[in-house]
N, C-alpha and C positions, 0 to 999 in steps of 0.2 A: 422852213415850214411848208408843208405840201398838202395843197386842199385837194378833200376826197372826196365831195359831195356828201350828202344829206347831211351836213351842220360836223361834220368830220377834220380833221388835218392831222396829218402824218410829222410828228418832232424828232428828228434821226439823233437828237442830242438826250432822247430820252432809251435808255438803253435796256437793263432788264424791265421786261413787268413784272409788275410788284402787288404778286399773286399772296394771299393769305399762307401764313407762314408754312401751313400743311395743308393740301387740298381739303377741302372735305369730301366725304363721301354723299352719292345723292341719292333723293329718297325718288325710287325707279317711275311712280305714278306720278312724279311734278317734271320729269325732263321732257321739254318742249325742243324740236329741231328748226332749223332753219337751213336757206342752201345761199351759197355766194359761188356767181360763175365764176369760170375760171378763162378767160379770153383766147383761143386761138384759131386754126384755121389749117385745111387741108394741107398743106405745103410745108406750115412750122416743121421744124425739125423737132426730133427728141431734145435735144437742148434748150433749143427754142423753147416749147413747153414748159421745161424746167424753168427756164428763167419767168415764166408769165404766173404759173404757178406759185412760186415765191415770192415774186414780188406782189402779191394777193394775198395773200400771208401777211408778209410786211405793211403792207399800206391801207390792207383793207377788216383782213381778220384780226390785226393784233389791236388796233383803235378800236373794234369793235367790244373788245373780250375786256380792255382796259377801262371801257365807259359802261360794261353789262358792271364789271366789279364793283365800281364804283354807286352804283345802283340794286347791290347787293345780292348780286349773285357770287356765289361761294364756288361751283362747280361747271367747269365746260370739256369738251372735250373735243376734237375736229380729226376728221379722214378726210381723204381722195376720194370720190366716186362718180360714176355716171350717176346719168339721168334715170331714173324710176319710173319716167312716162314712155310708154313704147312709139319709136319716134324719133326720140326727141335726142339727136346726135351730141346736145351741149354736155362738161362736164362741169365736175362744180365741186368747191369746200363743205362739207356735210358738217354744219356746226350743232352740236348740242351742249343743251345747260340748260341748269336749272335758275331761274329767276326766284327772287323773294320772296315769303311768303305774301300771299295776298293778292297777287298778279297770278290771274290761273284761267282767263280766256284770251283767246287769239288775239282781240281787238289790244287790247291790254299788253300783251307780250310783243304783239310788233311795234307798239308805239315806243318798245324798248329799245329798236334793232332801226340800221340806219337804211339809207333809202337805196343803197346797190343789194340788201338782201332783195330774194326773189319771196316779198312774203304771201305771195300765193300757197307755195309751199310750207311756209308756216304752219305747225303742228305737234299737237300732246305726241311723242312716240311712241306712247303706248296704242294708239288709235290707228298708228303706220304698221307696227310691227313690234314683235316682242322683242321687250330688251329685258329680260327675266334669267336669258344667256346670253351666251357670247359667242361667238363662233368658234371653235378651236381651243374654248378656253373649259378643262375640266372643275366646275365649280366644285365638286365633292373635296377638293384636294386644295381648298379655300379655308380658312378656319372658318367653323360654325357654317362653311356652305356659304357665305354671302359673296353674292355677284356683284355687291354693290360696291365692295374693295377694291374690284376689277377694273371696275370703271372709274370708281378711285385714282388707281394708277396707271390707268389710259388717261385719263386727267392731264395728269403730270407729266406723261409723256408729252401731251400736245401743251403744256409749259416751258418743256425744256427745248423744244423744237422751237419755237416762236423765241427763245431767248439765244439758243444758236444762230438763229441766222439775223437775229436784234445786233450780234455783237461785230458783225462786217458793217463796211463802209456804205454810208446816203449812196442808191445810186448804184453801188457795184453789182455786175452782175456775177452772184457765187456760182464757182463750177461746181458741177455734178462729184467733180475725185475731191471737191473740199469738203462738202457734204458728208459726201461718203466714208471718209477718213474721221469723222465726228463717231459716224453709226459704227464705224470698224471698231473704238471701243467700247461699246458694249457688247463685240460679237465674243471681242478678248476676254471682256469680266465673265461671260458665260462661258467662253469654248463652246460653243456650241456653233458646227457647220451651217452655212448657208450659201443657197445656191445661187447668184443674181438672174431674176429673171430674163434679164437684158441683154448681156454677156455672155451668160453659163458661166463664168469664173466662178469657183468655190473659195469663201472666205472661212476662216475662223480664226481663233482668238492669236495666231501664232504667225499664220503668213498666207500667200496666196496661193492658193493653188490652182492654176490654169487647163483646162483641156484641151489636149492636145487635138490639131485641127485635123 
């Protein structure tokens, strides 16, 4: 058992979360965001990061998302981003969800969220920024138009990631090509090319293909 601060501990003997049987979808005007850094430093390597990154996931995002649950929240979802304050070099877990009904001011929603969130940043998202769309995502070609499925199954995504890397050993630090080899198939159930931006290697559903140097 691994203490994580604010009334928190990390059980590696607890493995998948044990998310409501199908996400649900969130109503756009109650998702509230929060931010959790992400720990590194001029010198980390690419790897490095990777591992500080996930192990923030694991110890800090996933007990958080397991105790929002439990307090009746039905919907979250989490990216990678920088910082939104100009400045401000740190990077950070961008978590969103939606909390229970009833719970619907700042004071209230943070006393939900543990004490490594940064809840300064605590906020309606709708107040931040619209999430009405999505980036990249054609909502017309949604049934019935709703963006709210989207985020839906960004949801789910950010369930199956947390339960991917739930299912390695306390402690181990997972490579970047184990990861990788998880994401390769769903690159296969699509066929659908992509580029890494890291590499330039192009992957798709069948093999790799490498650019030549």
């Amino acid at each position: 058992m691994l203490g994580l601060g604010g009334g928190y501990s990390y059980n590696a003997s607890v493995v998948i979360c044990p998310i409501v049987k199908r996400m649900e979808k969130p109503h756009l005007n109650r998702i509230w965001e929060t931010y959790i850094e992400i720990p590194m430093n001029p010198k980390m390597s690419h790897s490095g990061f990777l591992h500080s990154a996930y192990d923030i996931l694991r110890m800090k995002v996933r007990p958080m998302v397991l105790d929002l649950i439990q307090k009746g929240t039905k919907w979250y979802c989490f990216l990678f981003h920088q910082s939104q304050v100009q400045g401000d070099p740190k990077l950070y877990w961008h978590i969103r969800f939606e909390p229970k009904e009833g719970i619907d001011d700042k004071e209230k929603v943070n006393a939900l969220l543990p004490d490594y969130c940064d809840k300064a940043k605590t906020e309606l998202n709708e107040k931040v920024e619209s999430i009405r769309t999505i980036n990249g995502i054609d909502e017309s070609l949604i049934k019935d138009g709703k963006i709210e499925e989207a985020w839906r199954i960004l949801g789910e995504q950010s369930e199956w990631f947390l339960n991917m890397l739930e299912i390695h050993g306390e402690g181990i630090k997972i490579p970047s090509k184990q990861i990788g080899q998880f994401l390769h198939f769903f690159f296969n159930m699509s066929q659908v090319l992509f580029a890494c931006p890291c590499c330039g290697n192009i992957f798709n559903g069948v093999k790799l293909i490498t650019f030549e140097p």
